[in-house]
C-alpha positions as CSV (number, residue, x, y, z in Angstrom):
1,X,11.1,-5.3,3.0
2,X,12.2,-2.2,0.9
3,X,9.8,0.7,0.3
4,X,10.0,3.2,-2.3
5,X,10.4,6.9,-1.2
6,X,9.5,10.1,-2.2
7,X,11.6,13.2,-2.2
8,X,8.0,15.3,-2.8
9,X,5.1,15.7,-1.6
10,X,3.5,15.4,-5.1
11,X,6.2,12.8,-5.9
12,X,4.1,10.7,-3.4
13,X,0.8,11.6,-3.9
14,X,1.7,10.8,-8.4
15,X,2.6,7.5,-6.8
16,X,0.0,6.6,-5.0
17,X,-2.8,7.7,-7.4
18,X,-0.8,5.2,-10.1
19,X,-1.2,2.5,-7.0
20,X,-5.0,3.2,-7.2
21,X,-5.5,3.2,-10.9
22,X,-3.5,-0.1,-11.4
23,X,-5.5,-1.5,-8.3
24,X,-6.1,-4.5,-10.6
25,X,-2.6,-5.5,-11.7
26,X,-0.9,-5.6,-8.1
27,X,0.2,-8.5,-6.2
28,X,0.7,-8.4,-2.7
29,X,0.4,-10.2,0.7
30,X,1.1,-11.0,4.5
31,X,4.6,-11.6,4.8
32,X,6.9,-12.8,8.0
33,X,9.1,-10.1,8.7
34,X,12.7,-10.8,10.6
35,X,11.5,-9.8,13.9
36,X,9.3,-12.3,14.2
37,X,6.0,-10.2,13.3
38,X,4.0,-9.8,10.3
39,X,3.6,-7.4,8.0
40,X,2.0,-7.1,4.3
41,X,3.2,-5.2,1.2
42,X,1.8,-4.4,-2.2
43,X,4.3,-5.2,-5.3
44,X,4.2,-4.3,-8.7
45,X,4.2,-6.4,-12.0
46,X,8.3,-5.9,-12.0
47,X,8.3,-7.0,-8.1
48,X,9.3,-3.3,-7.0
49,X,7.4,-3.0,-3.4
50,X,4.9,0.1,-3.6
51,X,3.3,0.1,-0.3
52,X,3.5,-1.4,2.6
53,X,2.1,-1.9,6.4
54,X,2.8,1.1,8.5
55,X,3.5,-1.0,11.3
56,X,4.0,-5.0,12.5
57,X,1.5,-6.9,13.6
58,X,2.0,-10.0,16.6
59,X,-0.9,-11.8,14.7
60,X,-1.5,-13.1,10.9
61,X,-4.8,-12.6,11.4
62,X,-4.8,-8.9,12.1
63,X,-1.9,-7.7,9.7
64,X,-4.2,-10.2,7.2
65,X,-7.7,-7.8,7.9
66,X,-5.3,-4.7,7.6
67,X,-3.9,-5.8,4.0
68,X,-7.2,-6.6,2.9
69,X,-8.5,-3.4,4.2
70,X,-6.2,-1.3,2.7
71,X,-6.5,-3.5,-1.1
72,X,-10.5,-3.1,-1.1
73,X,-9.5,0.8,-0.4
74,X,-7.4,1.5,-3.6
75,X,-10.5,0.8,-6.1
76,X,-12.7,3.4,-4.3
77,X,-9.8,6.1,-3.6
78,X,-9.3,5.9,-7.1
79,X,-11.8,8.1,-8.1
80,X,-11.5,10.6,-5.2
81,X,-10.1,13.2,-6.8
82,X,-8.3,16.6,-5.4
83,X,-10.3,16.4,-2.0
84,X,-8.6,13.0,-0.5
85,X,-5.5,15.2,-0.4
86,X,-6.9,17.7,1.3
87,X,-7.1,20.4,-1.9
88,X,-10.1,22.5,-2.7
């Protein structure tokens, strides 16, 4: 699996506020990595992979909670403005 990378700070953070306002027109899912784990990513419309688990996970069932988790996240940090980031 191939993440995209930021060279910025605010290069990320632009990225992952579009990720929140597209919420709705992301695929994504649990997938079998090559070491035998799971993991889950979150795709675009083009297929580009725009986030991903920060880890593997032994069981489907677990990297499965963590994906839904983090999906039923991106509608409410969406609307969180200046002070998810840590700006007053």
């Amino acid at each position: 699996m191939s993440l995209t990378s930021h060279d910025t700070h605010d290069g990320c953070r632009a990225a992952f506020a579009r990720l929140c306002e597209r919420h709705g027109e992301v695929g994504g899912g649990v997938q079998h990595s090559p070491e035998g784990s799971w993991v889950w990513a979150v795709w675009d419309r083009s297929g580009q992979h725009v986030a991903g688990s920060a880890r593997a996970y032994e069981r489907h069932a677990t990297c499965r909670a963590s994906y839904e988790r983090f999906r039923a996240a991106l509608p409410e940090l969406q609307f969180s403005g200046p002070g998810l980031w840590g700006v007053v």
